[in-house]
N, C-alpha and C positions, 0 to 999 in steps of 0.2 A: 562387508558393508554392501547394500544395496545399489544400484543403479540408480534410483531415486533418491536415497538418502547421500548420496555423492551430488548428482545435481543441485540438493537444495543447502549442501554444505558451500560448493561451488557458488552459486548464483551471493549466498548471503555474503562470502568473501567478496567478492567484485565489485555487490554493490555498494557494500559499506569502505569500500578502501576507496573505490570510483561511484560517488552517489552522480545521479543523471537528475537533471533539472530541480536541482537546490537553489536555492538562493532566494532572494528576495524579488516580488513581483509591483513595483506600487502603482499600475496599474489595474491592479485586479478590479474585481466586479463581486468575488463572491471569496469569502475567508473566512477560518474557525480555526483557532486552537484547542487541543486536550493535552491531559496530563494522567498520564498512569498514575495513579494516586497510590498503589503500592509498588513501585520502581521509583516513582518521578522522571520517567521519559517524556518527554515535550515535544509537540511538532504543531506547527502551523501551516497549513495547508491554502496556496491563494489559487485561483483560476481566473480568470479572463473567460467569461461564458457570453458568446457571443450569438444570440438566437435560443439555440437549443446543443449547441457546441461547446465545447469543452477549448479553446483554442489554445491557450494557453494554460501552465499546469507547472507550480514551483511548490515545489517545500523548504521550512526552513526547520532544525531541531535541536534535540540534545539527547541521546540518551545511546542504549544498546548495539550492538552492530546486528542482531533483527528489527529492530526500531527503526533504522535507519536503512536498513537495507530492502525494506518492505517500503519504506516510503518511496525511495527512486524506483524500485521496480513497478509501483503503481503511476508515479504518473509518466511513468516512461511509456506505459503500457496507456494510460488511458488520455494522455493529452491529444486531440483531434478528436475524441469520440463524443456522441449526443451526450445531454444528461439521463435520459434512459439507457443509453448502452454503460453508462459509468455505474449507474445506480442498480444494474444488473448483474455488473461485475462483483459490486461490494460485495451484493447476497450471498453471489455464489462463494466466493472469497472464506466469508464469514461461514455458512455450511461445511464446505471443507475442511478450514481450519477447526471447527467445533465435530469436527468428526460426521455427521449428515449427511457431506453429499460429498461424491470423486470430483468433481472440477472436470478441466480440460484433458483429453487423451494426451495432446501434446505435451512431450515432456520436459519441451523448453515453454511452455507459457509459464508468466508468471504467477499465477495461481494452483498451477500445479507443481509448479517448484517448492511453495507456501507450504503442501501439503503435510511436507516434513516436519511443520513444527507442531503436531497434534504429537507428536511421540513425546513432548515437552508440554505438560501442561500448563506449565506457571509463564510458561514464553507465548502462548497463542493471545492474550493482550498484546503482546510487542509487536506480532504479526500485524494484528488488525489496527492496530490504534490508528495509521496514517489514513486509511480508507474509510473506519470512521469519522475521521474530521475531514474528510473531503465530504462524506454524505452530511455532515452536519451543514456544509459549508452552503452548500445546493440545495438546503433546505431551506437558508435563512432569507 
């Protein structure tokens, strides 16, 4: 087993057993749910967008332990940053997971941990869902 494919078996363990900033937000400012419509994994995505900040950053869900594990590592990763730095992350996110582009060198960021799940094609939905409904969220 790879160096890589250990990291992103790692990171998916941690987060889904210890998800980071779950729960519910009712002060948010900007929120969207999706639903894997071939799993049915669910996540709701709230933020507190303050300016052009990200300040706060919860999810709430149900589904896979990459569903879920994808969802804490995003907004763990992206609570403090602009809406441009979040909506840059997605892309790249989304690239990598779709096989397009390598992400971060570093092999603890969490989009390079992500990377893992292209070797799983029916899983890179689960990867992405929570970060599509944060971009859906910051759009609305």
């Amino acid at each position: 087993m790879s160096d890589a494919t250990e990291l992103y078996k790692q990171a998916i363990i941690d987060h889904s057993k210890h998800p980071r900033h779950e729960g519910p937000l009712p002060e948010a400012t900007a929120e969207a749910t999706t639903i894997n419509a071939l799993c049915g994994d669910k996540v709701t995505v709230r933020a507190v967008v303050d300016g052009d900040r990200l300040t706060r950053l919860r999810f709430e869900g149900r589904g896979c332990a990459i569903a879920m594990a994808s969802a804490s590592m995003m907004s763990e990763l992206l609570e403090g940053s602009t809406v441009h730095e979040a909506l840059t992350v997605i892309h790249t996110l989304s690239s990598v997971v779709a096989g397009d582009g390598e992400g971060p060198d570093d092999p603890d960021h969490p989009v390079a941990r992500l990377r893992g799940v292209r070797a799983f094609p029916a899983r890179r939905r689960c990867a992405t869902l929570a970060w599509e409904t944060l971009e859906k969220a910051l759009h609305l």
